[in-house]
C-alpha positions in Angstrom: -30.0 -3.4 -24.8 -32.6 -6.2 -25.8 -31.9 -9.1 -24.0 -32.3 -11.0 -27.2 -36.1 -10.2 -26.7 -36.3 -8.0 -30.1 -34.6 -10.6 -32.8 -31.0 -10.6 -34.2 -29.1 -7.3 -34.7 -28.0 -7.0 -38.2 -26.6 -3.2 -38.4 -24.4 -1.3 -35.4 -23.0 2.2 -35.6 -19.7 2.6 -33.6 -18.5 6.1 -32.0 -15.1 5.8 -32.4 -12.3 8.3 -30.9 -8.3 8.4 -31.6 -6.3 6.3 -29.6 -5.1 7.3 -26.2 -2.6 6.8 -23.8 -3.6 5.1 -20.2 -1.2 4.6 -17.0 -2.7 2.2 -14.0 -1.5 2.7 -10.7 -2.9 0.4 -7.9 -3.1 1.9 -4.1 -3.3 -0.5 -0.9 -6.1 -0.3 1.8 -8.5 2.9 1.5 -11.1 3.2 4.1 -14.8 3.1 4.0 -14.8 6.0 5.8 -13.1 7.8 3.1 -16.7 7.6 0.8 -18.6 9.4 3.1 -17.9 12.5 1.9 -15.1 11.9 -1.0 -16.6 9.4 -3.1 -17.2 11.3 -6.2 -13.6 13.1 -5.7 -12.1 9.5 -5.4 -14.4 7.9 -8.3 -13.5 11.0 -10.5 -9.9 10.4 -9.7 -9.4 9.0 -12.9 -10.3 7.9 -16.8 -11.6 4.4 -15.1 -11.4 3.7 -11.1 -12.1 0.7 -9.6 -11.8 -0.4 -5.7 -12.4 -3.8 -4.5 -13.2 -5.0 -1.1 -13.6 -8.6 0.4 -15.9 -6.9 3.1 -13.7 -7.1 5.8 -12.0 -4.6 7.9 -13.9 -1.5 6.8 -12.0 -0.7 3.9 -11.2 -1.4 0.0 -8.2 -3.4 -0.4 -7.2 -2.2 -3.5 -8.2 0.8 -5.6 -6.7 0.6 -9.3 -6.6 4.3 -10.8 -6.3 4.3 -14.5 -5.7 7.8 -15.9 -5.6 9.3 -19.1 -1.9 10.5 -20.1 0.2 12.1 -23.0 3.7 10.9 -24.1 4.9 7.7 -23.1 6.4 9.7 -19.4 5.5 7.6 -16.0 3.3 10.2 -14.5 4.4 10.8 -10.7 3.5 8.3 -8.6 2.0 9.7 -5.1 2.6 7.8 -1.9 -0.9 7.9 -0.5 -4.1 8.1 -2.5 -7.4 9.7 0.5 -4.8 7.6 3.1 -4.7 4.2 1.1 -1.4 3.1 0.4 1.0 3.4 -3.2 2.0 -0.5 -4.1 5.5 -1.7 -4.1 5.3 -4.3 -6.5 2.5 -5.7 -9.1 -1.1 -7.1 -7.6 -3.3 -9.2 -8.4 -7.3 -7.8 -7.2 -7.9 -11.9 -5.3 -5.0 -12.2 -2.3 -2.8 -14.9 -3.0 -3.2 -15.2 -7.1 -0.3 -14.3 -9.3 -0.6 -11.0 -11.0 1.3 -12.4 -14.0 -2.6 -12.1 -15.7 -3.2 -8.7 -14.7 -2.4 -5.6 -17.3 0.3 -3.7 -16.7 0.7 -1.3 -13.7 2.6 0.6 -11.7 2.2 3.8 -14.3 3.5 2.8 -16.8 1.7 4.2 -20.0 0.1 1.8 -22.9 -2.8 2.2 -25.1 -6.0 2.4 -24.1 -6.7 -1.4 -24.7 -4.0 -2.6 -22.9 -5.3 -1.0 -19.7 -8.6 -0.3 -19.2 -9.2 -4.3 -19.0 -8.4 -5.8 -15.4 -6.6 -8.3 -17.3 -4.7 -9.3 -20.0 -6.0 -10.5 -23.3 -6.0 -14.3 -23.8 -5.1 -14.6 -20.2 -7.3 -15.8 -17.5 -9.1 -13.3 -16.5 -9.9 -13.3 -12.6 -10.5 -16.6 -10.9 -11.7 -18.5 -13.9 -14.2 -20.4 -12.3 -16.5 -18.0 -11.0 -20.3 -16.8 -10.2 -21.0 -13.2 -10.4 -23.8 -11.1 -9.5 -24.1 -7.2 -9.6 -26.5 -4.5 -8.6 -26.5 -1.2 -9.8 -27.8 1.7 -6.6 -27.9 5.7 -7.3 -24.9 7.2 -6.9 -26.0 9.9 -4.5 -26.9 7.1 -2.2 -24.0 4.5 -2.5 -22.0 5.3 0.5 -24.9 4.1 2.4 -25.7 1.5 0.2 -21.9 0.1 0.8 -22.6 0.3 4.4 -26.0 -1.2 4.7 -24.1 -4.4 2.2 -21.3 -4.3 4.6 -23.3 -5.3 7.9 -23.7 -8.7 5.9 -19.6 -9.4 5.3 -19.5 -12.6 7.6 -22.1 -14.3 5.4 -20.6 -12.7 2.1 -17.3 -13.0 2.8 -16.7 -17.0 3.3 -18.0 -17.7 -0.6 -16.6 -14.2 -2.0 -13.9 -14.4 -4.3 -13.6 -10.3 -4.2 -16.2 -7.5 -4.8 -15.5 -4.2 -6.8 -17.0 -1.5 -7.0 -17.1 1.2 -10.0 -19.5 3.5 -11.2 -21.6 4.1 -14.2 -23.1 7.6 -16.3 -26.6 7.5 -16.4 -28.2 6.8 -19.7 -31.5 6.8 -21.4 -31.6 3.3 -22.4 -34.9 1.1 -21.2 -33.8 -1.6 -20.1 -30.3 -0.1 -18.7 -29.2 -0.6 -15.0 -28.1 3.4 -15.2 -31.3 4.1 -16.7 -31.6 7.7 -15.9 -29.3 7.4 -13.5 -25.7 7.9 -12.1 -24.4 5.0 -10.9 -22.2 2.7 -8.5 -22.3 -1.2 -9.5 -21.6 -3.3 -6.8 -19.9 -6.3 -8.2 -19.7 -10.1 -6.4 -16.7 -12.4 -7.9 -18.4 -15.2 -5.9 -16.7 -18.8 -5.7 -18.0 -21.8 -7.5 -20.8 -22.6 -4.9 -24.1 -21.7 -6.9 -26.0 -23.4 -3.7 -24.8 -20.9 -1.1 -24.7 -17.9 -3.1 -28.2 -18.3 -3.8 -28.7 -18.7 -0.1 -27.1 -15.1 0.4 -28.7 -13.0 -2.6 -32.0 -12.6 -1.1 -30.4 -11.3 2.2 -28.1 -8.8 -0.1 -31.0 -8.1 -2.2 -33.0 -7.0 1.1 -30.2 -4.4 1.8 -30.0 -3.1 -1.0 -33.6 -2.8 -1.4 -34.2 0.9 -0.6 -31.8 1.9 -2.7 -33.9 0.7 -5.3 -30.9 -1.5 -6.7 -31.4 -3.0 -10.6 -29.4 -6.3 -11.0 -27.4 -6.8 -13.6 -29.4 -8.8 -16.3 -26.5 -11.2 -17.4 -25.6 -12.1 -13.6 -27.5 -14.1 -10.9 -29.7 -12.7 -8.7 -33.1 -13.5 -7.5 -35.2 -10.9 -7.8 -39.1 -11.4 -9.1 -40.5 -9.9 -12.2 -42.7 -8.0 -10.5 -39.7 -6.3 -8.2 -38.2 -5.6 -11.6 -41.3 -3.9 -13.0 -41.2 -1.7 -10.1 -37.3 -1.2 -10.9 -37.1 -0.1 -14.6 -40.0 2.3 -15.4 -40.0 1.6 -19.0 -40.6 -2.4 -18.8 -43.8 -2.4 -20.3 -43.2 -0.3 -22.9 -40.5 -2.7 -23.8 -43.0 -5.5 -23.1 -45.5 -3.5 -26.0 -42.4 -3.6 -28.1 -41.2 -7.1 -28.2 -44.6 -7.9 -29.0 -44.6 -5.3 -31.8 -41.2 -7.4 -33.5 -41.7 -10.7 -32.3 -45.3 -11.1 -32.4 -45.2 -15.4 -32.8 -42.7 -15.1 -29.7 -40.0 -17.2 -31.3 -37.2 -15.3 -29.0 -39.0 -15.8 -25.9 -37.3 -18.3 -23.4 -37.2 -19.4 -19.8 -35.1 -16.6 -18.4 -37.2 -14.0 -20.7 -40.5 -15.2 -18.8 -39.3 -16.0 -15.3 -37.8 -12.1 -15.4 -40.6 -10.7 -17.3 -43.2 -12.9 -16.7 -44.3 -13.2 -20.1 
């Protein structure tokens, strides 16, 4: 994870396992209150687990549990997942939008690539016209970070296409939002109004604040360079080392020194 800042990768060594075997079941309407003290039993309900939330009503709207299975056997499908509710048909994560894009569901098995995505390959995948912003908190501290987001859902929720919320192993990368870290992202799907999301980052971005949240480098958000210094401990070392490979600066850019400030 360069940001571009180190030059053009040439070489990449893959870890690569056998195929597997994935089933996705989606449950209806689990409660907030269900994270207080379950969240890492409901988040390590699965190979992948997902919930997403419009903000509204305490609760997650949708959780989609993808599991790890062998044969090609439905796995049992239980009626209630920590009190959400088992889906009767196939759903799409935005209210109203045809699932038709959506991988497949309702447990049936497939390989590992025709699952894990959201949504089907060629296919558009969410909304299609879409901002997005993401912030990355501890994971020890997310059911309060969920909260302290949550007392902002009537400014959120009228530019919100849907939020999800996923988690992340920590890893020793510099620049990595997980950087030493377990993780929960916190994921906007905003609609196409760059003016008033702007308006509302800052205000999340407060919340969120001591949690010590790191944004997601490819999404908006509005954080200073110096907030992000205080964010990812290793920033200057990767400072020292862009300098080190790109001494004349040719891969510096706008968005490399307005997050930077280089």
């Amino acid at each position: 994870m360069a940001l571009g800042a180190l030059g053009v990768i040439i070489r990449i060594t893959l870890a690569v396992v056998p195929t597997f075997q994935i089933s996705q079941i989606v449950y209806e309407n689990l409660s907030f209150d269900q994270l207080e003290h379950n969240l890492d039993a409901i988040f390590g309900s699965g190979y992948s687990v997902s919930l997403f939330t419009d903000w509204q009503h305490h609760r997650a709207t949708q959780v989609w549990l993808k599991q790890s299975i062998t044969g090609s056997t439905t796995p049992a499908l239980p009626p209630l997942f920590y009190g959400a509710t088992l889906q009767k048909t196939k759903l799409h994560p935005l209210a109203g939008h045809s699932p038709e894009n959506c991988t497949e569901q309702l447990g049936v098995p497939g390989p590992w690539y025709e699952r894990l995505p959201h949504f089907r390959m060629n296919f558009t995948p969410s909304s299609g016209a879409e901002l997005q912003s993401e912030y990355f908190v501890p994971r020890a501290q997310a059911y309060k970070a969920i909260l302290a987001v949550e007392q902002l859902r009537d400014k959120i929720t009228p530019h919100l296409f849907i939020t999800e919320l996923r988690t992340i192993a920590a890893d020793d990368l510099w620049l990595s939002t997980a950087y030493k870290r377990d993780s929960v992202a916190i994921h906007f799907t905003w609609k196409p109004e760059e003016k008033a999301v702007r308006s509302v980052l800052p205000l999340i971005e407060e919340k969120l604040a001591p949690f010590d949240a790191r944004p997601h480098w490819a999404k908006v958000f509005t954080m200073s360079h110096q907030r992000l210094s205080q964010l990812y401990p290793r920033l200057n070392d990767f400072r020292a080392l862009a300098a080190q490979y790109d001494p004349n600066r040719k891969f510096l850019n706008a968005y490399l020194q307005n997050v930077f400030g280089a």
